[in-house]
Rosetta silent file (secondary structure, phi, psi, omega in degrees, C-alpha in Angstrom):
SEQUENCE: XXXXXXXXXXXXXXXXXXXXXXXXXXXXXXXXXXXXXXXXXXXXXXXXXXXXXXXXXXXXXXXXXXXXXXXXXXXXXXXXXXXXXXXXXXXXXXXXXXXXXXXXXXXXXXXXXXXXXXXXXXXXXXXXXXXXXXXXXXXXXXXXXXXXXXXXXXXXXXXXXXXXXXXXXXXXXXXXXXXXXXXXXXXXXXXXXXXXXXXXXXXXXXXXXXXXXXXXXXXXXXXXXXXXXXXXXXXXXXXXXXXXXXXXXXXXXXXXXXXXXXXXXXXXXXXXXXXXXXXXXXX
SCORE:     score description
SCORE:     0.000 S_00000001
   1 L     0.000  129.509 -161.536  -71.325  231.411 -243.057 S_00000001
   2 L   -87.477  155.402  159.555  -74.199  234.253 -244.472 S_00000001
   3 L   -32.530  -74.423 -154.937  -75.918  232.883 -247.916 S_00000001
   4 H   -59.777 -122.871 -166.825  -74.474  235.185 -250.082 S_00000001
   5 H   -24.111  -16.520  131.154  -70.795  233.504 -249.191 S_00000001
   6 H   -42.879  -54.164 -170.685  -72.642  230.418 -249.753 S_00000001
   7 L   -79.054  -21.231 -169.060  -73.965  231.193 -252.995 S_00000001
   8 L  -105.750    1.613 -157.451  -70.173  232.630 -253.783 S_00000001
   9 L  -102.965  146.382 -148.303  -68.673  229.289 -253.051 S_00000001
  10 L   -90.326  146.701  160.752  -67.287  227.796 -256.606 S_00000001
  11 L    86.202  -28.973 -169.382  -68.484  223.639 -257.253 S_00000001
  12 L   -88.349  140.018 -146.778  -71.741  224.074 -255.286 S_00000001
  13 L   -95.768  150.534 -162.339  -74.831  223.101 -257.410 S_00000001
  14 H   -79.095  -40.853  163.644  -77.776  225.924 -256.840 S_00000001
  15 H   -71.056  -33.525  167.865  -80.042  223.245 -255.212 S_00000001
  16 H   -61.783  -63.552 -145.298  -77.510  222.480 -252.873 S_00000001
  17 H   -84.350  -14.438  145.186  -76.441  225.962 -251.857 S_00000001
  18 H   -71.685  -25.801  155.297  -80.323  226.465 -251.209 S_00000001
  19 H   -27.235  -70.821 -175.189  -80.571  223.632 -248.711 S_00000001
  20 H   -51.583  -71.348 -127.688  -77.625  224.971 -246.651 S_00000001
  21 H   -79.113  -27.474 -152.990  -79.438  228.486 -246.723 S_00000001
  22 L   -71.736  176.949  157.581  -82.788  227.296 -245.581 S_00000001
  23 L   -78.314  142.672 -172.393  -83.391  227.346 -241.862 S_00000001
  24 H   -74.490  -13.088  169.360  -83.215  224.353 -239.727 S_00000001
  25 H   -65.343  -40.114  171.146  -86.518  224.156 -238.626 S_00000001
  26 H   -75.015   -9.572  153.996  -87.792  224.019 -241.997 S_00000001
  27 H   -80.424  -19.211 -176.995  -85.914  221.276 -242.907 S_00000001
  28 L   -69.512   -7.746 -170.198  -87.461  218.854 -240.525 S_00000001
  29 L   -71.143  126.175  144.240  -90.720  219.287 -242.526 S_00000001
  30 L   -58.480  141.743  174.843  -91.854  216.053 -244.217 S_00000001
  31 L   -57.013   98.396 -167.839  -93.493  216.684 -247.720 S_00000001
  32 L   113.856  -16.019  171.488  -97.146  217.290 -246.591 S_00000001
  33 L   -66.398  161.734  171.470  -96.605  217.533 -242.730 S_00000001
  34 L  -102.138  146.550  162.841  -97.510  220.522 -240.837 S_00000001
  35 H   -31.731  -60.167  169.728  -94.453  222.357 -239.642 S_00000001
  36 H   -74.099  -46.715 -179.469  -95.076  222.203 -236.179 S_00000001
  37 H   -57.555  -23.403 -176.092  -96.014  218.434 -235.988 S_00000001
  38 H   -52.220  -65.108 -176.233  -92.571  217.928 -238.372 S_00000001
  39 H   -61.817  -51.125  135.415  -91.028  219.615 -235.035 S_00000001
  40 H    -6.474  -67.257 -172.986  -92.534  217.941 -232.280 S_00000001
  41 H   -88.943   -2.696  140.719  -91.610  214.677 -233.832 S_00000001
  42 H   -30.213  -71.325  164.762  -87.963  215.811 -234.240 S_00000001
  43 H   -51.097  -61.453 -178.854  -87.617  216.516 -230.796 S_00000001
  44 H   -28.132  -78.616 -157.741  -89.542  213.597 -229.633 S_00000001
  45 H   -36.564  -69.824  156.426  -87.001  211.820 -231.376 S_00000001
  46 H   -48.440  -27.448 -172.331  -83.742  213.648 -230.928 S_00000001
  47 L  -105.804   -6.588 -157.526  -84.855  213.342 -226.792 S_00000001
  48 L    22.505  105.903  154.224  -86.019  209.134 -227.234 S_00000001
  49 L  -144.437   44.701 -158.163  -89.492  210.065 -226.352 S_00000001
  50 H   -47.319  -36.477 -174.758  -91.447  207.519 -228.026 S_00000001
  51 H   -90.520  -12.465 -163.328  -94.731  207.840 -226.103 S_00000001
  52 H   -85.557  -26.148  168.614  -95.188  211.620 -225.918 S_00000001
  53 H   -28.723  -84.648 -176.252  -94.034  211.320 -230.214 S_00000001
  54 H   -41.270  -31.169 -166.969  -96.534  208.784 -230.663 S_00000001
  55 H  -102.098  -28.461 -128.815  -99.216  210.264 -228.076 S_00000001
  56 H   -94.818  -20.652  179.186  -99.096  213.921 -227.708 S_00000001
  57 H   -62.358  -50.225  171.030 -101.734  214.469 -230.322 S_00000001
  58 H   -41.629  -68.852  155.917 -104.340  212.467 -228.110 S_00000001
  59 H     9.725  -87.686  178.503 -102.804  214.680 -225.209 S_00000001
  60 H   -79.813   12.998  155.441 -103.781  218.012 -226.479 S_00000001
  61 H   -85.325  -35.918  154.720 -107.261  216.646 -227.230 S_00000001
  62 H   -55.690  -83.776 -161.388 -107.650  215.672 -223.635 S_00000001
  63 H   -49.678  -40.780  152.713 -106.492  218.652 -222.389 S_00000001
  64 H   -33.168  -48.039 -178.026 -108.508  220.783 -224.735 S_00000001
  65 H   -83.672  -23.124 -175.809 -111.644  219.273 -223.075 S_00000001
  66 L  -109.133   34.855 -177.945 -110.653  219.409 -219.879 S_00000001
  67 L    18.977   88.849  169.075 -109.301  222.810 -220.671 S_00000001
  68 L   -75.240 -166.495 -157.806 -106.219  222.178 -218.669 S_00000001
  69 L  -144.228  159.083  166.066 -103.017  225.218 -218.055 S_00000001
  70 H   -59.782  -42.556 -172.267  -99.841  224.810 -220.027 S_00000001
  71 H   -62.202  -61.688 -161.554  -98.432  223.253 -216.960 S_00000001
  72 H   -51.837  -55.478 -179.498 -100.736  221.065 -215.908 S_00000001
  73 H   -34.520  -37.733  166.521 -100.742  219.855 -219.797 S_00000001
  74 H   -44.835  -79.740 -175.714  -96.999  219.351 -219.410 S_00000001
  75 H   -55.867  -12.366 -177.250  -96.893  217.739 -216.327 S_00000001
  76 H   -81.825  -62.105 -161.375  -99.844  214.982 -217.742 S_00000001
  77 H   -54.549  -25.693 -171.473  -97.506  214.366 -220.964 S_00000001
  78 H   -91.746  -44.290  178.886  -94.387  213.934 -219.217 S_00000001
  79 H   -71.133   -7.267 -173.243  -95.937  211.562 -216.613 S_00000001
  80 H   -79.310  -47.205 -179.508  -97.614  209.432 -219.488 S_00000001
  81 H   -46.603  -16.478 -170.245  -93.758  209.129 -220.899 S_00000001
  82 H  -104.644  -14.791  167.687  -92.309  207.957 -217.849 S_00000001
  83 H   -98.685   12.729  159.202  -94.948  205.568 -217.008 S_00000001
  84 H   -83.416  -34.146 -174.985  -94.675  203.851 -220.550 S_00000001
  85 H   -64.908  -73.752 -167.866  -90.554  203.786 -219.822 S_00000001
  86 H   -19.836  -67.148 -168.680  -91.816  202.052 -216.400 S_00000001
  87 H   -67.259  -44.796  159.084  -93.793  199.352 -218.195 S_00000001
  88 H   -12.546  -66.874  174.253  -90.904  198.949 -220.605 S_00000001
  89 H   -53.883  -69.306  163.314  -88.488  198.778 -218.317 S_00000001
  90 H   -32.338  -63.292 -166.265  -90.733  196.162 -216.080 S_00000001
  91 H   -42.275  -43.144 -166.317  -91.295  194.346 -219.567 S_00000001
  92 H   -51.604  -54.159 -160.057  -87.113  194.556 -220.257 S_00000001
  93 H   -77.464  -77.713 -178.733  -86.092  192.832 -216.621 S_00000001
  94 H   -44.166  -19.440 -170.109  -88.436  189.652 -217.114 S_00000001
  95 H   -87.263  -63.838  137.339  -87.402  189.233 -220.423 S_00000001
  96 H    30.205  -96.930 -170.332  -84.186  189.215 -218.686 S_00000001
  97 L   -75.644   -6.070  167.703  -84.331  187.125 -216.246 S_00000001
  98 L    90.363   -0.358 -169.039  -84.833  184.519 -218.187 S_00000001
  99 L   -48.791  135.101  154.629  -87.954  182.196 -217.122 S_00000001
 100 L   -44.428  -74.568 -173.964  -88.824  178.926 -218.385 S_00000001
 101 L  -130.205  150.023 -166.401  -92.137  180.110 -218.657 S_00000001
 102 L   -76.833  115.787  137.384  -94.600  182.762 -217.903 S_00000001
 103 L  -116.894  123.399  153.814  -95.963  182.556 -213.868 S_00000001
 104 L  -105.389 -164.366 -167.167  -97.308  185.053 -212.369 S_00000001
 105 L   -92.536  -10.954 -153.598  -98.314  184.831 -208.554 S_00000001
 106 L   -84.625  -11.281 -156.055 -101.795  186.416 -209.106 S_00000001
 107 L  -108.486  -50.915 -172.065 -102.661  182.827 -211.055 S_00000001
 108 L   -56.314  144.368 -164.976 -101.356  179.966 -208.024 S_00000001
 109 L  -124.187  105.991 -173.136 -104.025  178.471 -206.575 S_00000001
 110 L   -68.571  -12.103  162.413 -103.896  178.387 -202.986 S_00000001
 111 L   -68.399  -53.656  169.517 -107.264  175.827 -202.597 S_00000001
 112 L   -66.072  -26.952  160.181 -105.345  173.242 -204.297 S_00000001
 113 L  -122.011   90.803  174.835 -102.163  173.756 -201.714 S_00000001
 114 L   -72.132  -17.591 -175.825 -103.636  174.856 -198.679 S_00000001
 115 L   -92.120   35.014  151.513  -99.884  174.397 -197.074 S_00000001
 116 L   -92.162  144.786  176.838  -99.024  177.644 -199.067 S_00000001
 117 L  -100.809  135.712  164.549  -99.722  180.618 -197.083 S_00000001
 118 L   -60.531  -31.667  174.229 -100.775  183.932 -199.409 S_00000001
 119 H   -99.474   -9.185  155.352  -99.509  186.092 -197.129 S_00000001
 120 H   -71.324  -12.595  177.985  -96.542  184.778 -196.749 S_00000001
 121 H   -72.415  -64.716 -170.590  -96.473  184.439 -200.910 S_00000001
 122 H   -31.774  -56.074 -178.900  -97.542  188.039 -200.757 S_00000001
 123 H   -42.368  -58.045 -175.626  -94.406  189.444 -198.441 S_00000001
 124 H   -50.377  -35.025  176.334  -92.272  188.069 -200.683 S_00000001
 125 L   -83.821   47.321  152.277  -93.017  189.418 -203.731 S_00000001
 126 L  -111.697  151.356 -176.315  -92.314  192.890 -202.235 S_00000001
 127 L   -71.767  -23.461 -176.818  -88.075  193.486 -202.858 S_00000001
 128 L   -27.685  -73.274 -176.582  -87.283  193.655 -198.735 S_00000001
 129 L   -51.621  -39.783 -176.737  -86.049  190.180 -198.359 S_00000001
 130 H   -49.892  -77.010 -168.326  -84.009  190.475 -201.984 S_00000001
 131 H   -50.200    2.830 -164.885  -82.017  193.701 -200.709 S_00000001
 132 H  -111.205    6.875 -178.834  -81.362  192.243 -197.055 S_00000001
 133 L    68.194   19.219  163.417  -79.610  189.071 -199.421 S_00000001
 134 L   -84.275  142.103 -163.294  -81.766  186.439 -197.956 S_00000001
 135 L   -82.546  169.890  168.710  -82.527  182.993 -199.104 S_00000001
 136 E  -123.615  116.887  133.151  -86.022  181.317 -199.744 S_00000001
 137 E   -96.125  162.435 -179.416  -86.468  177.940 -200.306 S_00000001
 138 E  -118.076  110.612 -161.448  -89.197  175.960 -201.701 S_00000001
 139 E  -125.332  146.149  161.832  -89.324  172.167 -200.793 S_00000001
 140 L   143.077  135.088 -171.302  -91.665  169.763 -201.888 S_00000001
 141 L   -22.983  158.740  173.329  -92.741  167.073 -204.284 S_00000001
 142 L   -54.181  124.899  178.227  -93.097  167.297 -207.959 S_00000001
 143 L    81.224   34.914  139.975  -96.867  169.300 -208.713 S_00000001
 144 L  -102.843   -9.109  171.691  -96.859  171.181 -205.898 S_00000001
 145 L   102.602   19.621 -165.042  -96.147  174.182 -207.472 S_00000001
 146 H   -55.272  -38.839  174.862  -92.777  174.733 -206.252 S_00000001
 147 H   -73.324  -24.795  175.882  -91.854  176.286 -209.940 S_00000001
 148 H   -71.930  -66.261  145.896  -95.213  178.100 -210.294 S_00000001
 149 H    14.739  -94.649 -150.712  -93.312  180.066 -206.845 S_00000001
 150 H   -56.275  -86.911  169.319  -90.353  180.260 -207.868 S_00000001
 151 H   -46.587  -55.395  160.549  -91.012  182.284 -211.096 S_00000001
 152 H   -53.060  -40.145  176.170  -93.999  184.079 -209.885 S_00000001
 153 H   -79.768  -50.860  161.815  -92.302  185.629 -207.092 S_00000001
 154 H   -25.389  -71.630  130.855  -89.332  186.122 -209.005 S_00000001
 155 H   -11.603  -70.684  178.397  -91.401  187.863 -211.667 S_00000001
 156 H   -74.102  -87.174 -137.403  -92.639  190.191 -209.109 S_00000001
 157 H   -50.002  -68.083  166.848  -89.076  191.089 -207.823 S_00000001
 158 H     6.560  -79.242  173.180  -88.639  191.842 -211.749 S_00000001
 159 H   -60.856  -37.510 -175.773  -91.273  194.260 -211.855 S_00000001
 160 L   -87.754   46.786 -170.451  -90.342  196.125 -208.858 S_00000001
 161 L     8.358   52.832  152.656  -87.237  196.754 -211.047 S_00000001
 162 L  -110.526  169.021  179.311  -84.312  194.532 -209.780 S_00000001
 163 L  -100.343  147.487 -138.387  -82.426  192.271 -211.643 S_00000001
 164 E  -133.746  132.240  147.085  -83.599  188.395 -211.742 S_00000001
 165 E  -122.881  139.744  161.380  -81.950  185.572 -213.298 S_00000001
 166 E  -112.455  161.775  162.617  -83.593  182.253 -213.480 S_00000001
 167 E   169.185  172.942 -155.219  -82.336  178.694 -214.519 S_00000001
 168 E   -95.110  138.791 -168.961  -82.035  175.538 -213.594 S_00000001
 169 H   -21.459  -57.500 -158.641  -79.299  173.620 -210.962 S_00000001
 170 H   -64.163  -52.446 -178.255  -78.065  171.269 -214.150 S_00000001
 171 H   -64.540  -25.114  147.550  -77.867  174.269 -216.702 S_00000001
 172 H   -53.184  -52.041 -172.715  -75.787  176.386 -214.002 S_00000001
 173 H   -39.690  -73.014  179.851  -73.765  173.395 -213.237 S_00000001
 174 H   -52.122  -67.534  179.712  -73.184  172.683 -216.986 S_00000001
 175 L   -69.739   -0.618  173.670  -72.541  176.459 -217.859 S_00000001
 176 L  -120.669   19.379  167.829  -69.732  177.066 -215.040 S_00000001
 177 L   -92.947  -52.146 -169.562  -67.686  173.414 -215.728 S_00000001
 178 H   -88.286   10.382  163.462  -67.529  174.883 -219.497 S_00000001
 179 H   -78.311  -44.531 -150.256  -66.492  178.438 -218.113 S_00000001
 180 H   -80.568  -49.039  158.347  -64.128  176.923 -215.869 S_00000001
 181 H   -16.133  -47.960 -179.330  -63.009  174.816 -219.238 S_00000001
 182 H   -76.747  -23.742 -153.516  -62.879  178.044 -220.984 S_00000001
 183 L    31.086   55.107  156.718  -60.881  179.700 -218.042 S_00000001
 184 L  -124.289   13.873 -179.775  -63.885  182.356 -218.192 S_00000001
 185 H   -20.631  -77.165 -145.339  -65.176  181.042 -214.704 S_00000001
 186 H   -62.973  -35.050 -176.585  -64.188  184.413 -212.966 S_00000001
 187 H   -79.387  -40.350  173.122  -66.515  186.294 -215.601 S_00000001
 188 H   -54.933  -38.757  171.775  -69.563  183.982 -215.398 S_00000001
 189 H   -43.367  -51.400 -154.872  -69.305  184.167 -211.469 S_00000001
 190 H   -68.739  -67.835  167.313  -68.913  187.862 -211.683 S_00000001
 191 H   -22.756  -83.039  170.133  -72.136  187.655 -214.701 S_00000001
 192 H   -43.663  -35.816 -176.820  -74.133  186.036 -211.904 S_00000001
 193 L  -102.372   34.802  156.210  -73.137  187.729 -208.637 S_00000001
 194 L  -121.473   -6.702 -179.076  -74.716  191.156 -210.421 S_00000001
 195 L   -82.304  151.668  162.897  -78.071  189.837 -210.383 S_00000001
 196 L  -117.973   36.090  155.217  -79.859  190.564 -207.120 S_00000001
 197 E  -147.690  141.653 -149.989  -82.029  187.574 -206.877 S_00000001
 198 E  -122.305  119.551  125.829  -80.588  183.883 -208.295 S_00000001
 199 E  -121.397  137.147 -155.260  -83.502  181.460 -208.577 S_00000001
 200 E  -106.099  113.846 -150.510  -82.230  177.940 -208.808 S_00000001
 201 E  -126.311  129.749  163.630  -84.781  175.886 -210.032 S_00000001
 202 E   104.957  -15.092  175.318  -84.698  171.992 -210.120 S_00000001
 203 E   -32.846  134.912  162.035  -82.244  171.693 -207.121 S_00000001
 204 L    86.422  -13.761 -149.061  -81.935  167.887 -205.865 S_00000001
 205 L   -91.280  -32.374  177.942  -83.599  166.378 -209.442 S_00000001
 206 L   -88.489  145.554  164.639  -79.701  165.643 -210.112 S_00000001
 207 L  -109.118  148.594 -164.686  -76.893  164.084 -208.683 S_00000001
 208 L  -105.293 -163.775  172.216  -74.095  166.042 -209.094 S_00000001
 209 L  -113.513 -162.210 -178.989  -70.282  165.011 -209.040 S_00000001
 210 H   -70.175  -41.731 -179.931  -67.685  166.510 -206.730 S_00000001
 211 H   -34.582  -57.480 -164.813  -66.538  168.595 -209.449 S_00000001
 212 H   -86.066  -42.903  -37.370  -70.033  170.436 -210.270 S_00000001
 213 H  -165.046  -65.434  156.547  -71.075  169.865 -206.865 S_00000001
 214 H   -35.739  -56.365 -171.533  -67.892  172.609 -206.118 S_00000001
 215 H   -84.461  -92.519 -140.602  -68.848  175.148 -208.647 S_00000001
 216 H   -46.683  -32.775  158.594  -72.570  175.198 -207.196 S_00000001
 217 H   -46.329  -63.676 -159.317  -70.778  175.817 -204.112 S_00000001
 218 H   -84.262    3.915 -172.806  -68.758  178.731 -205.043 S_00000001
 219 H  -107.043  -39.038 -178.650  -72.242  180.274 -206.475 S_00000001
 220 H   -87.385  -28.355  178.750  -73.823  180.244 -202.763 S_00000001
 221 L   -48.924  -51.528  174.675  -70.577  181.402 -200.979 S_00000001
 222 L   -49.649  -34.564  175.408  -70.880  184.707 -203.220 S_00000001
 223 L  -123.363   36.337  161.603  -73.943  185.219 -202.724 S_00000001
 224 L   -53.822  129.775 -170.813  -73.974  184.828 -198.449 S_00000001
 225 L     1.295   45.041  178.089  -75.659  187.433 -197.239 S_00000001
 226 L  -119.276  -38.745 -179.487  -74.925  189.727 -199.796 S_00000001
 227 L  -136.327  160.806  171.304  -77.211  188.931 -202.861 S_00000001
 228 L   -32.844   -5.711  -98.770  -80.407  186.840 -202.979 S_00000001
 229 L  -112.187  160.012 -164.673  -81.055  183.567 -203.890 S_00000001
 230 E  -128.802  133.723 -174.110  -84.145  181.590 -204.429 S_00000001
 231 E  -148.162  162.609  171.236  -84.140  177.912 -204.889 S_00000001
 232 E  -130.444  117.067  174.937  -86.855  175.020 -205.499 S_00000001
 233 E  -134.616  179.092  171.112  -85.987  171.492 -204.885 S_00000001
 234 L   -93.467    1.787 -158.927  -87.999  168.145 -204.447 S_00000001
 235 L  -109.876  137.206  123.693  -85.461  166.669 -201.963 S_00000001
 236 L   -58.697  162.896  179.092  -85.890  167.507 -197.992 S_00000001
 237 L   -73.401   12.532 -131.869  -83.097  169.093 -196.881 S_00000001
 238 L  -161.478  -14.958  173.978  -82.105  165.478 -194.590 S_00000001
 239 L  -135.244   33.868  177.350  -81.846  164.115 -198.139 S_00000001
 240 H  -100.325  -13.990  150.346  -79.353  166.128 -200.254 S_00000001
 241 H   -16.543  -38.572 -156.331  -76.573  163.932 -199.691 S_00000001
 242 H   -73.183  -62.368 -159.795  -78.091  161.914 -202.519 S_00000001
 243 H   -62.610  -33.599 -165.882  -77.337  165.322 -204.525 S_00000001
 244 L  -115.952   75.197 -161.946  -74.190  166.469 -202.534 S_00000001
 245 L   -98.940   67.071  147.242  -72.368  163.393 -201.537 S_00000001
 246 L  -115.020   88.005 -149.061  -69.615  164.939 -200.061 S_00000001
 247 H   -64.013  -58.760 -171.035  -71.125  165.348 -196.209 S_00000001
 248 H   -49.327  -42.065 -170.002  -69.073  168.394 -195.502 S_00000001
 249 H   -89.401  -10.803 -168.745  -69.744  170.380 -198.328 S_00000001
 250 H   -93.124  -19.018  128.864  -73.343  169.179 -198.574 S_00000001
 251 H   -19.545  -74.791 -173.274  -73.356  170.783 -194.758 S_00000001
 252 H   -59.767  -19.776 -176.066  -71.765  173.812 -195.897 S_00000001
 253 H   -67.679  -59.821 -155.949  -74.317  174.076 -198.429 S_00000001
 254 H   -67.015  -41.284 -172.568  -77.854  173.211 -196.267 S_00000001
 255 H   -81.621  -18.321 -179.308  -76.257  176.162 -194.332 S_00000001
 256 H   -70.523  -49.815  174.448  -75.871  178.623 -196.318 S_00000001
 257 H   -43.772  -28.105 -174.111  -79.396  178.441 -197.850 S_00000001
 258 H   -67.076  -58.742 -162.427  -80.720  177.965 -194.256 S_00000001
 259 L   -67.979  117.435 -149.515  -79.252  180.943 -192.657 S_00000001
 260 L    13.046   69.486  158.707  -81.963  183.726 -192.129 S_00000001
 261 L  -148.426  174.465 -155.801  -84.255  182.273 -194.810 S_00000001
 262 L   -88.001   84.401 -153.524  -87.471  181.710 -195.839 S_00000001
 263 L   -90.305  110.153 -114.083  -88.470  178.466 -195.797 S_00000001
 264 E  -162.384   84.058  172.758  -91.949  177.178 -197.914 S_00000001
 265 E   -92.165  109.983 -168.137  -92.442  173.510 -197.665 S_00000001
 266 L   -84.084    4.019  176.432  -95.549  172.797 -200.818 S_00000001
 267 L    95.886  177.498  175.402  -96.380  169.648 -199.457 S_00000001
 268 L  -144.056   18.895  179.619  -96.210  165.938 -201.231 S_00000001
 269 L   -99.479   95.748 -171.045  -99.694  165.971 -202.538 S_00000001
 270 L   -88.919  115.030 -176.631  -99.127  166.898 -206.405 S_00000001
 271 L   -74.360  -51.646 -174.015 -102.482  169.008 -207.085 S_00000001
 272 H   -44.100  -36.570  157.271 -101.498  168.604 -210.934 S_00000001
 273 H   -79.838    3.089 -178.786 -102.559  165.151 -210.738 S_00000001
 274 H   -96.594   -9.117 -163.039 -105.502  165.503 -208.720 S_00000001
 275 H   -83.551  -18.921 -165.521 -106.582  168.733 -210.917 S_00000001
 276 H   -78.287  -50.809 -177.592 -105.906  166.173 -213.978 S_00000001
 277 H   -63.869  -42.788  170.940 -108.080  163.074 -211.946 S_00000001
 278 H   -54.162  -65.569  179.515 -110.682  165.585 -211.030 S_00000001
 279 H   -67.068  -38.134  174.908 -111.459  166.704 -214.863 S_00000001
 280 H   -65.404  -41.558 -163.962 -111.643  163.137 -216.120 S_00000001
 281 H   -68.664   -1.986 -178.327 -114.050  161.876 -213.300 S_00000001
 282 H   -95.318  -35.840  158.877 -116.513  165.484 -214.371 S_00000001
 283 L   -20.349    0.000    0.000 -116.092  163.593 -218.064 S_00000001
């Protein structure tokens, strides 16, 4: 519709019918903006491009000095947006996943548990073992750092952007008796069997009854050499009867976890009390 049939149309107030006439670029101007930045942060906007919005002014001041090409200038701004999405992204999936607490793996201290190996720590936190569905466990007394593990390498599978749940045997246990209550079982199962690493934290600390002892069951069946799982318990494996007292299923269990995985026994030497016994005796 041309102005002038704007301007002809009956009911429209004279401020109004200059709006509509104006061009659209000039509406994006904020009072006092320059035109072009007005546009820029339109687009930015209109596109969710939060860092090159936020950024691009630094940008062309870099580029100025290092008297850069249009292209090259391009090609810098568009890689600083996608590696702020990256860290984002990274940031999104641990938040995610759910951790008791922040561990990473860069912080376990392999002098106080010499029967950790680093490069076996190391492998792991690369995604290989996750995608090939294989399990890890982590055995070993309380304060060995089986949980510092468990969430640091988990963590790293995070960051290398798959998705990580963590939590603990009794709070799975507990959340699929009141799904199955609920008759929403089949959706929590489902909920769960999309992550592609499980770590199961706390394993053995409980005893469970035949009931939960079942549903913890049907959560390793699901994820047989199809999705990941990670587990930490304080029990050998020669003592989860206590936990599983059903022999068969407590069988069926030891195997599934067993079968092509990665096994990381932390010892029975709790460094947290000797790092605790050590600072009072420098006192």
């Amino acid at each position: 519709m041309s102005s002038a049939t704007t301007a002809a149309r009956p009911g429209v107030p004279a401020q109004a019918r200059a709006s509509q006439a104006r061009p659209a670029r000039e509406r994006l101007v904020a009072p006092g903006m320059d035109p072009v930045d007005a546009a820029i942060d339109q687009a930015a906007r209109t596109l969710h491009l939060p860092t090159i919005r936020d950024g691009y002014e630094d940008a062309v001041e870099s580029a100025l000095r290092e008297r850069s090409t249009y292209k090259q200038f391009l090609a810098d701004l568009l890689g600083i947006e996608v590696a702020h999405r990256e860290e984002r992204r990274k940031l999104r999936l641990v938040r995610e996943a759910n951790f008791s607490r922040p561990k990473r793996i860069e912080d376990f201290d392999y002098h106080a548990n010499p029967n950790v190996s680093p490069e076996q720590i190391n492998t792991l936190c690369a995604p290989g073992w996750v995608h090939a569905g294989q399990p890890l466990c982590l055995i070993g007394d309380s304060g060995t750092g089986k949980s510092h593990l468990l969430i640091g390498i988990g963590t790293a599978i995070a960051e290398a952007g798959l998705k990580v749940r963590y939590t603990t045997a009794a709070n799975l246990v507990n959340e699929l008796a009141e799904a199955a209550d609920d008759r929403q079982l089949t959706k929590v199962m489902a909920r769960y069997g999309r992550c592609d690493l499980l770590c199961l934290d706390e394993l053995g600390y409980l005893d469970l009854d035949k009931a939960g002892a079942k549903l913890l069951f049907q959560i390793f069946t699901d994820r047989e050499e199809r999705r990941a799982i990670a587990i930490a318990s304080n029990a050998p494996f020669s003592e989860w009867n206590r936990t599983f007292s059903d022999p068969r299923l407590c069988s069926a269990i030891v195997d599934r976890l067993t079968y092509q995985a990665h096994i990381i026994e932390t010892g029975t030497e709790s460094f947290r009390l000797l790092t605790t016994t050590t600072q009072r005796r420098k006192k």
